[in-house]
C-alpha positions in Angstrom: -80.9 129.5 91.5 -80.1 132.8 89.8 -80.7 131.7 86.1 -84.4 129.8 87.5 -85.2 133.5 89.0 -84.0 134.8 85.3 -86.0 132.7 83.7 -89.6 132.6 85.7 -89.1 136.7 85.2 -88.8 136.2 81.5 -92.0 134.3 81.9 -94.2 136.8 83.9 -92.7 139.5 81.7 -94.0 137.6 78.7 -96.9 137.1 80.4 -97.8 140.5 80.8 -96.5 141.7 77.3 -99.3 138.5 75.8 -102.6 139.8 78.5 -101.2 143.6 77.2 -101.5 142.1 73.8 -98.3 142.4 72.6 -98.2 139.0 71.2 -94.8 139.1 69.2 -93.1 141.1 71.9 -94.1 138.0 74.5 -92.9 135.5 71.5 -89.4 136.9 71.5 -89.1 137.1 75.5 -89.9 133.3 75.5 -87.4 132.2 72.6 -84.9 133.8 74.7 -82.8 135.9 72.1 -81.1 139.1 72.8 -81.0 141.6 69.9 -78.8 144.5 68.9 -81.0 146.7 67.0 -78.6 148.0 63.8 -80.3 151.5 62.0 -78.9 151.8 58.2 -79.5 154.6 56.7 -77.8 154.4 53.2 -75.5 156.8 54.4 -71.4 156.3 54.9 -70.6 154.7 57.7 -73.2 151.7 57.2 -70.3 149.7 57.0 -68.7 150.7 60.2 -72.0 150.8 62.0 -72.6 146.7 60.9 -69.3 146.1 62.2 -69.2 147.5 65.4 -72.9 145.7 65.7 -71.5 142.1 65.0 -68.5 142.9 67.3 -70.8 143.7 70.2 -73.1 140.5 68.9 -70.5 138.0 69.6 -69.5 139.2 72.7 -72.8 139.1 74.2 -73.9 136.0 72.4 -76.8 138.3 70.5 -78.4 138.8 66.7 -78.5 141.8 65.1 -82.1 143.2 63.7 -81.1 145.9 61.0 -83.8 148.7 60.9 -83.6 149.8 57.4 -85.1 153.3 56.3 -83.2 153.3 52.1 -84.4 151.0 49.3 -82.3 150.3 45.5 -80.2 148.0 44.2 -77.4 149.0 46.2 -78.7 148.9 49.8 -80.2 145.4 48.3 -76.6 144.4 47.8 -74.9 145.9 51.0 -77.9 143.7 52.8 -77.5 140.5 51.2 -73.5 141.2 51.9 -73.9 141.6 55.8 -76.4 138.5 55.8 -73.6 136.8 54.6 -70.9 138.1 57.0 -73.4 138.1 59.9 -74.2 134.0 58.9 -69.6 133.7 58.8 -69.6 134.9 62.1 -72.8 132.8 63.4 -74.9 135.7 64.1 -78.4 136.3 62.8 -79.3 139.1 60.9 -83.1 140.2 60.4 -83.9 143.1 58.0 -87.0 145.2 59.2 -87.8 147.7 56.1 -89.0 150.9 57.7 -91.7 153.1 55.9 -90.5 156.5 54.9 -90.6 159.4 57.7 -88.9 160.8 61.1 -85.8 157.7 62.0 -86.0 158.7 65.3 -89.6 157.8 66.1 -89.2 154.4 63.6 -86.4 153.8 66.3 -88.2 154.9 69.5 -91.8 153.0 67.7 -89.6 149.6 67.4 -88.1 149.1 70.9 -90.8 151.0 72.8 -92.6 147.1 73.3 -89.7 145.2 73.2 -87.1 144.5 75.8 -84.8 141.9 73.7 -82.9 144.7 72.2 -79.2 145.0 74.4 -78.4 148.5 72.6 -79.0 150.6 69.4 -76.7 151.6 67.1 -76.9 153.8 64.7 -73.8 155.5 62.5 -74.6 159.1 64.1 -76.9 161.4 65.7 -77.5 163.5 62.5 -79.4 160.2 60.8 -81.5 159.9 64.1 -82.8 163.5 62.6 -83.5 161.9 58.9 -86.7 163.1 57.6 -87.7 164.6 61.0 -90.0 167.0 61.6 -88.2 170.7 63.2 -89.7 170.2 66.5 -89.0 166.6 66.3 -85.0 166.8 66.4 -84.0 167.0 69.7 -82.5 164.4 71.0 -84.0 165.3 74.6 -85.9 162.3 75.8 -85.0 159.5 73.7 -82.7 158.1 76.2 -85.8 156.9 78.4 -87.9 156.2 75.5 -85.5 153.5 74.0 -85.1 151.1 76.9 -81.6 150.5 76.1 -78.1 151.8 75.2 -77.9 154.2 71.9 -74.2 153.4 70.8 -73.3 155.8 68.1 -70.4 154.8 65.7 -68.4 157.8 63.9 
C-alpha cells in the first residue's frame, strides 16, 4: 500500500506542477527518475565531484544532470569522458549548459521547480560564489531555496 500512496502523490504533485504550468517539471515527476544535480565548474576537483555523484547515483538508483557553467575543448572532452563512465556504470548523464553569471542562483534557478533532484553537489563552496555579485555570496538561505541536500566534495 505504501508504494500506491507514493505513487498517487507523485501524481497530484505533478498535477499541480502542470495547472502551475510547469510542464517539464510535471513530465519528470511522472517518468519517475530521481536526479543528482552535478555543478562543474572547470575548476580542479571536477573529477572528484563526478565521482562522488556516480557513487551516490548507484546507491540510490538515480541519474546524474551535470549543470555546467565552462565551455572549450577541454570541458568538451572531460563531458564526453563522464558520459562514457556514467553509461559503464548504467547511470544517465544529462549536460545542462548554463549561461554566464552568479552559480549560485543558476543552482537555486534549476531546482527551485523541480523536486527529482536527491542532492547537489558541487566541488566547493567558493564555486557556488563564481561570477557572483558582492551581496550575492552568502551562502545564508540557500539551504531552503534548494529543496535538497548540498553535498560539497573537497
Amino acid at each position: 500500500m505504501g508504494r500506491l500512496s507514493k505513487q498517487y502523490e507523485d501524481h497530484m504533485s505533478a498535477a499541480s506542477f502542470a495547472e502551475a504550468g510547469a510542464f517539464d517539471s510535471a513530465r519528470e515527476m511522472l517518468s519517475g527518475g530521481k536526479k543528482i544535480l552535478l555543478v562543474l565548474t572547470g575548476r580542479g576537483l571536477d573529477e572528484k565531484s563526478f565521482q562522488y555523484a556516480v557513487n551516490m547515483a548507484q546507491r540510490m538508483d538515480a541519474d546524474i544532470e551535470a549543470l555546467v557553467n565552462v565551455r572549450g575543448k577541454g570541458v568538451d572532452e572531460m563531458l564526453d569522458s563522464f558520459a562514457e563512465r556514467a553509461a559503464e556504470s548504467n547511470t544517465g548523464f544529462k549536460v545542462v549548459r548554463k549561461k554566464k553569471g552568479c552559480i549560485k542562483e543558476a543552482v537555486i534557478k534549476h531546482t527551485r521547480k523541480r523536486r527529482d533532484f536527491l542532492c547537489v553537489v558541487i566541488e566547493s563552496t567558493d564555486s557556488l560564489e563564481i561570477e557572483c555579485a558582492e551581496n550575492d555570496r552568502k551562502l545564508d538561505g540557500v539551504w531552503g531555496e534548494l529543496g535538497c541536500p548540498l553535498a560539497v566534495v573537497s
